[in-house]
N, C-alpha and C positions, 0 to 999 in steps of 0.2 A: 458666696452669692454670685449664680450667675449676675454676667457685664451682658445687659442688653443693649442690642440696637436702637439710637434713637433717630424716629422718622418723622419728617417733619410734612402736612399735609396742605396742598391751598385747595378746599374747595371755592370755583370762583362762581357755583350756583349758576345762575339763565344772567350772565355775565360774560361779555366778552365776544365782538364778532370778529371776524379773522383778520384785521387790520389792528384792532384792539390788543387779541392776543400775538403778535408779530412785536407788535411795539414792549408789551408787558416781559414776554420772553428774554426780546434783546435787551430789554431794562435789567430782567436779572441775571445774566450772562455777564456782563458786565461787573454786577454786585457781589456773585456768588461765584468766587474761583475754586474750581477741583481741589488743586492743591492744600485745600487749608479749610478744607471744609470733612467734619469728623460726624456730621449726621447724613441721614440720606433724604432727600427732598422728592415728591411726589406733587405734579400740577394733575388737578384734576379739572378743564375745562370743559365746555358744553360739547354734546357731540359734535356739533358743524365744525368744531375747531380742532378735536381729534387731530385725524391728520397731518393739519401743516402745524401742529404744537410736537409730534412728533417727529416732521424732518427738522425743525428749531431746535431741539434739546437733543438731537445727533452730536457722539463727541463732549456732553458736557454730563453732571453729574447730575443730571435731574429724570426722574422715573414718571412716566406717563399713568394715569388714574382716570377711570370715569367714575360719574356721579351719581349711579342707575344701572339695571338690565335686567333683561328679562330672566325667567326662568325656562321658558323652551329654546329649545336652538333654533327654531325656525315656525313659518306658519304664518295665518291670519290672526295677527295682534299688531293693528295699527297703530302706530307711534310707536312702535317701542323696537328694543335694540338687544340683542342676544349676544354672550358669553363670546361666542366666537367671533362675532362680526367686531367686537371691544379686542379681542387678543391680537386679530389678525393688524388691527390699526395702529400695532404698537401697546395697548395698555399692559400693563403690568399688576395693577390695583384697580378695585371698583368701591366704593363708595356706597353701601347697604342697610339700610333700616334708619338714614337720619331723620331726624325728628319733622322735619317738615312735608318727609313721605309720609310719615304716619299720619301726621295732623290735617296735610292737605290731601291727601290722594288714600286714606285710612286706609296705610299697609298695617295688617296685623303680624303678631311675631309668627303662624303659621303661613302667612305668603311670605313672610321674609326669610323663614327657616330654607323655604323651596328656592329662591333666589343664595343665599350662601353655599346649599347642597350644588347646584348646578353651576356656579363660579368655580366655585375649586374643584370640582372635576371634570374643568377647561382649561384649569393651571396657573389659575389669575388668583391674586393674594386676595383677601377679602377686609376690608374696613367695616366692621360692624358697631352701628351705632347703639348707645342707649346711655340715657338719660330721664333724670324727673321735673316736672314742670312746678314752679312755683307753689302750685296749691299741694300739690304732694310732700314738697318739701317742709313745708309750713303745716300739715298733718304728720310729718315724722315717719311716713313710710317709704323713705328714696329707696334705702335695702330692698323692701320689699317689692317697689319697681325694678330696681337693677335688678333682681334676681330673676323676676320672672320674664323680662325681654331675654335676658339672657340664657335661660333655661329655653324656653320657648324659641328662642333665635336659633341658638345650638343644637335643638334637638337632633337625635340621632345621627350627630357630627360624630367622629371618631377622634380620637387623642391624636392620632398621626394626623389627621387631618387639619386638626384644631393648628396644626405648625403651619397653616397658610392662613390664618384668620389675626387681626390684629383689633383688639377693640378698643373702640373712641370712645370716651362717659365724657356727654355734651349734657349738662343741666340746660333744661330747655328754656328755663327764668333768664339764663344768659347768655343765649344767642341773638347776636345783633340789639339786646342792650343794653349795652354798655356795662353790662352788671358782670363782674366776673367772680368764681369761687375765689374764696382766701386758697395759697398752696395748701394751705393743711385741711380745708375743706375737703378741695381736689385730691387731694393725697389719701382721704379716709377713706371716698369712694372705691378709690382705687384699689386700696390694699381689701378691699371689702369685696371688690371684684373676683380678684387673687382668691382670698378667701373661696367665692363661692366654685370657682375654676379648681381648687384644690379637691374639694371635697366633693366636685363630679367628675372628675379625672383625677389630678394624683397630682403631688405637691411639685412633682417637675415639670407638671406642665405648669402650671400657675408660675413657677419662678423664671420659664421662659418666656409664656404672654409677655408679647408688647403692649400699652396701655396709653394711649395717647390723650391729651384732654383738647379738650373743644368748647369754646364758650367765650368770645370777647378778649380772645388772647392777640396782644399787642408785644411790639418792641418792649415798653415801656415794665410789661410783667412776665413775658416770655421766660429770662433769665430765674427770677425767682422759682415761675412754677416748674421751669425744667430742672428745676435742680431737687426738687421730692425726691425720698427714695422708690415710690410706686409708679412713678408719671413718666415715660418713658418716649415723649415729643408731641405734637400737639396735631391738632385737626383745624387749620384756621380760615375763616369764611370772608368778614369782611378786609382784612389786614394782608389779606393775599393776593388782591388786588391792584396793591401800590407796590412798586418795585423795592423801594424805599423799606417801608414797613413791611414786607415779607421775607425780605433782605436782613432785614434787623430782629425777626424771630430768628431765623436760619442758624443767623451768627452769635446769636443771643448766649 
């Protein structure tokens, strides 16, 4: 069996202004030493914080993420923030198709397929979300959501390519609250995931995917669910906020 890497992620969402993120940063510099740290950690702060979150984590072992971007490189699309203008600030990882762009701002999997296409061929790793929302799950068709955000997400990704894509399954029932999958919940999706990544690429990509879960993941269950054999580190929203509590998944 491949040994996959496990990445640990804090989306801190429209969180955090740059006095905030200074303070949260030095919090976890402190908490989280290089030396003895065997996962790899990714902040993904709000744009404005970009920057001074990436001269903070100069010299330490934490990877720079945004939570958003466009699909052109440039032009007239106000608000928004392109591939390259995210590389050049330091990111490393971008953060794509979570559940609250869908729900709030109705990305479907075809504008999100166009945002994953145009990430990775800027060089940036991709975090792509998907998950089912309570009423889905309580009809018994999560598979059949997983399958098709992900089919739909992926499209015309290529196998080689698919090695910069890392995917998050955030049950949407358990984001912010308080409700988290059992590991073996988290663990069916996952392998279910695999599953479908086997049978549209080939069984070594699916044993490489990284697979991260996202959903109310605290200190207190971090260690359990990291330790699934499909779950592969976590995507953490509100817990990644507190030095303390994102410190304690980390090391979990």
């Amino acid at each position: 069996m491949t040994q996959r890497k496990q990445i640990i992620a804090g989306n801190w969402k429209m969180n955090g202004t740059l006095s905030e993120t200074a303070n949260l940063i030095n919090g976890l510099k402190q908490k989280i030493i290089s030396s003895s740290l065997n996962r790899e950690v990714v902040l993904c702060p709000p744009f404005t914080s970009l920057i001074l979150a990436n001269e903070l984590i100069k010299d330490t072992p934490f990877k720079l993420g945004a939570q958003n971007v466009h699909f052109e490189a440039k032009g007239a699309y106000t608000g928004e923030v392109s591939a390259e203008m995210l590389k050049e600030a330091g990111c490393k990882y971008v953060i794509i198709g979570h559940s609250e762009r869908r729900a709030y701002f109705q990305e479907d999997d075809a504008f999100i397929n166009k945002k994953v296409k145009k990430t990775i061929a800027t060089g940036l790793t991709v975090i792509l979300c998907v998950g089912e929302t309570l009423e889905e799950r309580e009809k018994g068709i999560t598979n059949q959501v997983v399958k098709a955000q992900l089919t739909g997400s992926l499209q015309n990704v290529s196998e080689k390519e698919l090695e910069n894509i890392i995917i998050a399954y955030e049950p949407v029932w358990a984001i912010g609250t308080g409700k988290t999958a059992t590991p073996e919940q988290a663990n069916e999706v996952h392998e279910y995931i695999r599953a479908v990544i086997s049978g549209g690429y080939s069984a070594a990509a699916a044993e490489r995917l990284i697979i991260q879960y996202g959903g109310s993941v605290k200190p207190d269950n971090a260690k359990e669910l990291l330790s699934m054999p499909h779950i592969d580190g976590a995507l953490v929203g509100g817990a990644s906020l507190k030095a303390d509590d994102f410190a304690g998944i980390v090391l979990a």
